[in-house]
C-alpha positions as a Markdown table, in Angstrom:
| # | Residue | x | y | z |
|---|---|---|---|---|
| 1 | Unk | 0.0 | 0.0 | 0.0 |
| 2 | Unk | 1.3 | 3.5 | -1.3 |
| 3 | Unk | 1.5 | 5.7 | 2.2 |
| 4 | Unk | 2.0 | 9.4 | 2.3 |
| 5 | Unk | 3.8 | 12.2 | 4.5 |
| 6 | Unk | 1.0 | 13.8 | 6.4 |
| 7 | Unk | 1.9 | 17.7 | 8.2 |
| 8 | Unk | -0.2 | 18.9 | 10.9 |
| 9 | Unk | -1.3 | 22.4 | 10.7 |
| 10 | Unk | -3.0 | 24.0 | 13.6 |
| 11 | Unk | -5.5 | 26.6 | 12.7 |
| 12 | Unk | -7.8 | 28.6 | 14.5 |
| 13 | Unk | -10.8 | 26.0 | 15.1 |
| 14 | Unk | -8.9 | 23.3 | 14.4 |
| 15 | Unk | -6.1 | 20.7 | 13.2 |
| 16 | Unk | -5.4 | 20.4 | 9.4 |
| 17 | Unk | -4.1 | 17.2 | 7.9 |
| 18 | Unk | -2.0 | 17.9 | 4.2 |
| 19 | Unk | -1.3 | 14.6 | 2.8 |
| 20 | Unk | 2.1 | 14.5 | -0.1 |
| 21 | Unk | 3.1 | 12.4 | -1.9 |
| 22 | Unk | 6.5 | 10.6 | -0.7 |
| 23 | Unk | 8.3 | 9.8 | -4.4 |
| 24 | Unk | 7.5 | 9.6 | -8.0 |
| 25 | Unk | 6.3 | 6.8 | -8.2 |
| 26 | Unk | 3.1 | 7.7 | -6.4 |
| 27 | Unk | 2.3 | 10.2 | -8.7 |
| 28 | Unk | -0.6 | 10.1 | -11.4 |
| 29 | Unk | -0.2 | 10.7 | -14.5 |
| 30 | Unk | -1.8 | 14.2 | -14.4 |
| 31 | Unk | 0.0 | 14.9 | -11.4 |
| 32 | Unk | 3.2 | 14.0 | -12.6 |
| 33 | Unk | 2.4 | 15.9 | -15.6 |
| 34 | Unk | 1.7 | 19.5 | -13.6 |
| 35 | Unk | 5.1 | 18.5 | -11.2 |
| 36 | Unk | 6.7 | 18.3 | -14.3 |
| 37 | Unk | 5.8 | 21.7 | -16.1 |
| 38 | Unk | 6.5 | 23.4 | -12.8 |
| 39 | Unk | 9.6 | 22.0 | -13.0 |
| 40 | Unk | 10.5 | 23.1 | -16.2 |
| 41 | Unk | 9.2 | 26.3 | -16.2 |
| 42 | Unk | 10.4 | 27.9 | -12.6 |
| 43 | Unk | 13.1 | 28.2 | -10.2 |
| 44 | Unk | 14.2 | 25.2 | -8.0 |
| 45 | Unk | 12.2 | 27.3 | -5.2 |
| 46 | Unk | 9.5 | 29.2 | -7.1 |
| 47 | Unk | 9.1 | 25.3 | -8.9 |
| 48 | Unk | 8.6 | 23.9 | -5.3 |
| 49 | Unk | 5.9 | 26.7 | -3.7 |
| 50 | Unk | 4.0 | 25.8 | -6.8 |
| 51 | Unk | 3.9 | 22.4 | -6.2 |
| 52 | Unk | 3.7 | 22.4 | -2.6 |
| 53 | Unk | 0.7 | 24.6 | -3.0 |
| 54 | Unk | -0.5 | 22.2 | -5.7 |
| 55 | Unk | -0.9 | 19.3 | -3.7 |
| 56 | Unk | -2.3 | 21.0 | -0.7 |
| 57 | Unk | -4.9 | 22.7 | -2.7 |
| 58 | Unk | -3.7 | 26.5 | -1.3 |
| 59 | Unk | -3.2 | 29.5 | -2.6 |
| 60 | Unk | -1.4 | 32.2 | -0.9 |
| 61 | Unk | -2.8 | 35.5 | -0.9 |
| 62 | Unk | 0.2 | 37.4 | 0.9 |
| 63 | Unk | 2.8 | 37.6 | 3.4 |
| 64 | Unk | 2.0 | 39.1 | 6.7 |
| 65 | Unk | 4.1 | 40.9 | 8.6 |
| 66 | Unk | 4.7 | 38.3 | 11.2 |
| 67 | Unk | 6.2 | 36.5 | 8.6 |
| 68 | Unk | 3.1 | 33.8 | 8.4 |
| 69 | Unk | 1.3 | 33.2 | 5.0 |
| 70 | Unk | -2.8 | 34.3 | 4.4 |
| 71 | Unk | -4.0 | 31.4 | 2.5 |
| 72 | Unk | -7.2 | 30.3 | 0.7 |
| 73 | Unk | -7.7 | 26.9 | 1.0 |
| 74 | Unk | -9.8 | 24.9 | -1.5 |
| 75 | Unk | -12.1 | 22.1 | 0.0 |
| 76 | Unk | -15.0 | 20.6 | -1.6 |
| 77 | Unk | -16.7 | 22.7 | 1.0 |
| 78 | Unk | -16.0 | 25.9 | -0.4 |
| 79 | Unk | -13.1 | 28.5 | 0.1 |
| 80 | Unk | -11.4 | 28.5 | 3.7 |
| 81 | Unk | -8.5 | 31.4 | 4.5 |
| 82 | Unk | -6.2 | 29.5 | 6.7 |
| 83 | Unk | -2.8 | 31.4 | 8.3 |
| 84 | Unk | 0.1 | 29.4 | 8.5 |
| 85 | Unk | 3.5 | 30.1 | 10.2 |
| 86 | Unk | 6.8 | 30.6 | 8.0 |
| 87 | Unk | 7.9 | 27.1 | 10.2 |
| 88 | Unk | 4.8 | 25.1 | 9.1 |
| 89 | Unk | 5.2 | 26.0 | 5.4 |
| 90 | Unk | 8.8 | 25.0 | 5.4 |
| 91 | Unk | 8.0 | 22.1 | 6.7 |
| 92 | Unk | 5.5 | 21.4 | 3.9 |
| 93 | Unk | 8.3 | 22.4 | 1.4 |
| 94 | Unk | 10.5 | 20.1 | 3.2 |
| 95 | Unk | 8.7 | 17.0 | 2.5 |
| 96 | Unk | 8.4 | 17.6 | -1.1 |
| 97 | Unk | 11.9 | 18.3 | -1.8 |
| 98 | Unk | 12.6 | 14.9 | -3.3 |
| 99 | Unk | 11.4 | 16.4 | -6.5 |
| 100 | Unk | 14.6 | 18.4 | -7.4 |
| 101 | Unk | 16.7 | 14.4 | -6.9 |
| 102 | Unk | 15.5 | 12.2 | -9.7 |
| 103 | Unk | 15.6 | 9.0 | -8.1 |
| 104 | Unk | 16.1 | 5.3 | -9.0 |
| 105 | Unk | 12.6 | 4.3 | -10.0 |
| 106 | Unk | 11.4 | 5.6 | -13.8 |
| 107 | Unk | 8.2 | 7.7 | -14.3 |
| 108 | Unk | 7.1 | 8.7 | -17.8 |
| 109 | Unk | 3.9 | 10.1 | -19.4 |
| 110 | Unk | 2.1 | 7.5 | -21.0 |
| 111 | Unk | 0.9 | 9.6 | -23.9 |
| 112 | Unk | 2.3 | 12.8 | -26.0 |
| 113 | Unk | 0.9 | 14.2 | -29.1 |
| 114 | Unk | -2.1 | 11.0 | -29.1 |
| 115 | Unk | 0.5 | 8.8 | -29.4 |
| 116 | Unk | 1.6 | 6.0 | -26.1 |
| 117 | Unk | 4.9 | 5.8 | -24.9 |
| 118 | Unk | 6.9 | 2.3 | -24.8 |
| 119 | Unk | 7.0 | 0.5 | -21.6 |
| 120 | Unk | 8.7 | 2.8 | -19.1 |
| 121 | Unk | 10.8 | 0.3 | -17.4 |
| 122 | Unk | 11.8 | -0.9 | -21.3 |
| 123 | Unk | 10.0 | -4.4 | -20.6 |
| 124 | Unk | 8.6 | -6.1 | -24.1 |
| 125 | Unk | 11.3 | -3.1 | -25.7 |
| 126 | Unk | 13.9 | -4.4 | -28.1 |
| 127 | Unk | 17.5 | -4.2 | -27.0 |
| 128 | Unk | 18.0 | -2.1 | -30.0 |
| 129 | Unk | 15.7 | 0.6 | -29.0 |
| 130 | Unk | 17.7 | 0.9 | -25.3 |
| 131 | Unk | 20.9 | 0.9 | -27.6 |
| 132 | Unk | 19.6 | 3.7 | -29.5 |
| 133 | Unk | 18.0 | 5.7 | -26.1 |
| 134 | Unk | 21.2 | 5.2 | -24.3 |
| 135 | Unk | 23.4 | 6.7 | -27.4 |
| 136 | Unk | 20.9 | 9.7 | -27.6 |
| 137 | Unk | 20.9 | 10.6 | -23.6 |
| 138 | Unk | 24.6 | 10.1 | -23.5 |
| 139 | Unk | 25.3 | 12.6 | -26.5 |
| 140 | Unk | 23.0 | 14.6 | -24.8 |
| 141 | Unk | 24.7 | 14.4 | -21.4 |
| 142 | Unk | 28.2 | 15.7 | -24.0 |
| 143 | Unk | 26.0 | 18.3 | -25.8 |
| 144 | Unk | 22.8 | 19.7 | -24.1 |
| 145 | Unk | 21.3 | 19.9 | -27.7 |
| 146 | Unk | 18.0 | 19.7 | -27.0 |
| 147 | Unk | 17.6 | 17.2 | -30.4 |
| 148 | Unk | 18.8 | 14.5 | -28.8 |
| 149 | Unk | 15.6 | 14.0 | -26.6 |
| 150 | Unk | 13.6 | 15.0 | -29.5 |
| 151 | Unk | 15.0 | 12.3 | -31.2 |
| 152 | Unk | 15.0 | 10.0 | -28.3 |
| 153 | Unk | 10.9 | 10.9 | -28.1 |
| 154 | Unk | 10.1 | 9.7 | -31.3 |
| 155 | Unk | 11.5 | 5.9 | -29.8 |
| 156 | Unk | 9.7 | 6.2 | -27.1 |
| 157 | Unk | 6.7 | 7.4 | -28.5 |
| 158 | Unk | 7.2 | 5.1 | -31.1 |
| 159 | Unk | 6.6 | 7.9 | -33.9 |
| 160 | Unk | 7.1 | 7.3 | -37.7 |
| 161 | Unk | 7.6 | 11.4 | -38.6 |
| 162 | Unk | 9.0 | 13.2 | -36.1 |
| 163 | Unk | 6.5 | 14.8 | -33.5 |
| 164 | Unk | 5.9 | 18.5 | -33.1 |
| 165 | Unk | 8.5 | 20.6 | -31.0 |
| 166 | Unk | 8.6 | 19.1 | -27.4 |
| 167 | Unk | 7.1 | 21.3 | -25.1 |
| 168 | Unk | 9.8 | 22.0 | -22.2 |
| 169 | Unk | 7.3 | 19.8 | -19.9 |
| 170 | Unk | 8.5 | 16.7 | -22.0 |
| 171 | Unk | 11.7 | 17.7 | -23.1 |
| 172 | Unk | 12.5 | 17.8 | -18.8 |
| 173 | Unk | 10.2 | 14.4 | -18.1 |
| 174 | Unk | 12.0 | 12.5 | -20.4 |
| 175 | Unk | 15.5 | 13.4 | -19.1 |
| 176 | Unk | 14.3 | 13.2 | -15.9 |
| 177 | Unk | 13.1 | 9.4 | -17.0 |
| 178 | Unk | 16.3 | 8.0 | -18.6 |
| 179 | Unk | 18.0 | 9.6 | -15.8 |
| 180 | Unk | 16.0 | 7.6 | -13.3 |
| 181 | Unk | 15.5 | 3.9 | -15.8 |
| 182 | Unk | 19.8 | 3.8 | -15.8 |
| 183 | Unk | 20.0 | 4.6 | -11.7 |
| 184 | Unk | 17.2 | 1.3 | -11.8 |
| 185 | Unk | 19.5 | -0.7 | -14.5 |
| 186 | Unk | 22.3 | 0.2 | -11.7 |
| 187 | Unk | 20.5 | -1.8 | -9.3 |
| 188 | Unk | 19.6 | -4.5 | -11.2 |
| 189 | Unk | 22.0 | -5.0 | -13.4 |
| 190 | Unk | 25.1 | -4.2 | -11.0 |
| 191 | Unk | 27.7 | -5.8 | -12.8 |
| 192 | Unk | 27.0 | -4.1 | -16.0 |
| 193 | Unk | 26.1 | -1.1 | -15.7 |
| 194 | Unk | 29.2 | 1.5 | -14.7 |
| 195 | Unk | 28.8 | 5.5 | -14.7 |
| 196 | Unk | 29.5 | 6.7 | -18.1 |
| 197 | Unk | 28.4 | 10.5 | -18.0 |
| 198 | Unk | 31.1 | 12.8 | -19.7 |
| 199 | Unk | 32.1 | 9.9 | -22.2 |
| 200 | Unk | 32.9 | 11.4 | -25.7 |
| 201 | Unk | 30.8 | 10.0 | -28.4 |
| 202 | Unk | 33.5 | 7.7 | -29.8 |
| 203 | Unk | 33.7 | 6.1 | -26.5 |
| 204 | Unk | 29.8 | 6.1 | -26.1 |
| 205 | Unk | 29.5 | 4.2 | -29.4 |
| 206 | Unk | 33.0 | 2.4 | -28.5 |
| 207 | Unk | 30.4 | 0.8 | -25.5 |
| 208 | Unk | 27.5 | 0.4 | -27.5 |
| 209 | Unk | 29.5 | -1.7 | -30.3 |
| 210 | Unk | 31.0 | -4.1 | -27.6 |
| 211 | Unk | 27.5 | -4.9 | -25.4 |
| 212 | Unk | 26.3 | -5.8 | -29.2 |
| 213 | Unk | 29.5 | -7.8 | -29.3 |
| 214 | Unk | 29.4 | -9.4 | -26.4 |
| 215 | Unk | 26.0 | -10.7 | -27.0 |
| 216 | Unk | 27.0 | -12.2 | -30.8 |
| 217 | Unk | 30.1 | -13.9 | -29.9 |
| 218 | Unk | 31.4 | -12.1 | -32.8 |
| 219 | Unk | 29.4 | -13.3 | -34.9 |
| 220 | Unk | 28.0 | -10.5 | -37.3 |
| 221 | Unk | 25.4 | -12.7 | -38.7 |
| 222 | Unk | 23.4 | -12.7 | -35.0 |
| 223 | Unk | 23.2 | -9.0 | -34.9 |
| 224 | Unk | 19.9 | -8.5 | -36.0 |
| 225 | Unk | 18.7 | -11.3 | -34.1 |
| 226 | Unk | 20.4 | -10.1 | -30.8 |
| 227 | Unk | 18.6 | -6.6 | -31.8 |
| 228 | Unk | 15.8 | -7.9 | -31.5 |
| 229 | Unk | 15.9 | -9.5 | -28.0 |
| 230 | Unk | 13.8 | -8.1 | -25.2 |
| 231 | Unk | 15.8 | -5.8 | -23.5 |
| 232 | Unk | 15.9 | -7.0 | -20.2 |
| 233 | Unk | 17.1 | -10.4 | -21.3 |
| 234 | Unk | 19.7 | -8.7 | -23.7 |
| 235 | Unk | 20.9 | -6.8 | -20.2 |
| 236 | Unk | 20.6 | -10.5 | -18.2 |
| 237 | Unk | 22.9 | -12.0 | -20.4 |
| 238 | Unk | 25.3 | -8.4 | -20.2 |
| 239 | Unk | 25.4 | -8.7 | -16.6 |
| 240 | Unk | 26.0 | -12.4 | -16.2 |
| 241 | Unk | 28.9 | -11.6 | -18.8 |
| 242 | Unk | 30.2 | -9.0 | -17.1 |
| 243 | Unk | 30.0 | -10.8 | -13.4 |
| 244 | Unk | 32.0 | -13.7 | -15.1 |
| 245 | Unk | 34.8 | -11.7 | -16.6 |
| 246 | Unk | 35.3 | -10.0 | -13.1 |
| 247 | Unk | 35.4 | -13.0 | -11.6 |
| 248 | Unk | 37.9 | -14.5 | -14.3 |
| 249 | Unk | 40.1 | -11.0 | -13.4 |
| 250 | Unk | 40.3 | -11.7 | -9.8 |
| 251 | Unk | 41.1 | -14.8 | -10.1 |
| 252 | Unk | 43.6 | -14.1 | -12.3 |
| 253 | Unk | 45.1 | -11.4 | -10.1 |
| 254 | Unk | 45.2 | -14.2 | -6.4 |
């Protein structure tokens, strides 16, 4: 069961419970959507006043001179003002800074433009298309050229012709996503995957030739059919490939 971080505000007839979201991962699609276009479009702190307020269903009117904050808060009962103190807002701010870390589990919008994304943990995905993604986010790691992850959208949104200008919601979510499906790879695939932020793009497709490699033996005529493969069983055998060749150097090295 999904559980959330629950502040206690006191107000002047009684005690108000704000319920946030703890990750994510327990975010819906629309609300990961809205966290997302905050994100992108504000300061780190302007971003998180937004969302704070957001998810607590406030608005602030102004700031008093005591410091506190005059609020309207939206209830299905109508339009309460509420005060609260500069120490209970922070706290509310504090439990939602997780949104400025990406974190190790992936989140993606599920549509863009009418069209639905792949899987967003790359399950049912051909190894090829993760080949391709990885390439893409680690040129645009080097670059910060923006066509990278428009490029990197049309996989994942599985688009024939090239989709319309990203709109800086998407063009953040799907960094943010890659960003947060290789931190998951690192977990599972510990023996695999190593950092490889900063690589020039020789070295990036230096990597991407040898995992293709590793998995045909050398033996060109496979290629195609080792594209093919379901990701996570191309990154299965990678890993177990990788754990043996470590063992073979340590051994090696006694």
């Amino acid at each position: 069961m999904k559980t959330k971080k629950t502040i206690l505000v006191s107000s002047s007839d009684n005690v108000l419970n704000f319920n946030f979201p703890k990750s994510w991962q327990e975010l819906t699609q629309e609300q990961l959507k809205t966290v997302l276009v905050f994100l992108s479009a504000y300061s780190p702190t302007n971003a998180l006043v937004r969302i704070v307020c957001y998810f607590a269903n406030l608005i602030i009117v102004r700031k008093l001179q005591t410091g506190s904050f005059l609020c309207i808060l939206v209830k299905e009962t109508g339009q309460h003002s509420i005060t609260l103190s500069s120490e209970e807002f922070t706290a509310m701010c504090d439990v939602m800074q997780w949104v400025h870390e990406p974190g190790n589990y992936p989140v993606l919008l599920g549509e863009y433009c009418n069209r639905r994304s792949i899987n967003k943990l790359l399950h049912g995905v051909p190894f090829e298309k993760f080949i391709m993604l990885d390439n893409l986010f680690q040129g645009y790691l080097v670059s910060r050229n923006d066509e990278a992850v428009a490029r990197m959208a049309n996989i994942i949104f599985e688009s024939k012709k090239p989709l319309p200008k990203l709109k800086p919601y998407m063009l953040f979510g799907i960094v943010l996503w890659f960003t947060q499906l290789k931190a998951y790879f690192s977990i599972e695939f510990t023996n695999f995957f190593r950092p490889m932020a900063g690589c020039s793009p020789s070295l990036i497709k230096e990597a991407m030739n040898a995992q293709i490699r590793a998995l045909t033996g050398g033996d060109v005529t496979k290629e195609q059919e080792v594209l093919a493969i379901d990701t996570w069983r191309a990154l299965t055998e990678l890993d177990a490939k990788a754990r043996e060749a470590e063992e073979f150097k340590n051994s090696m090295n006694k």
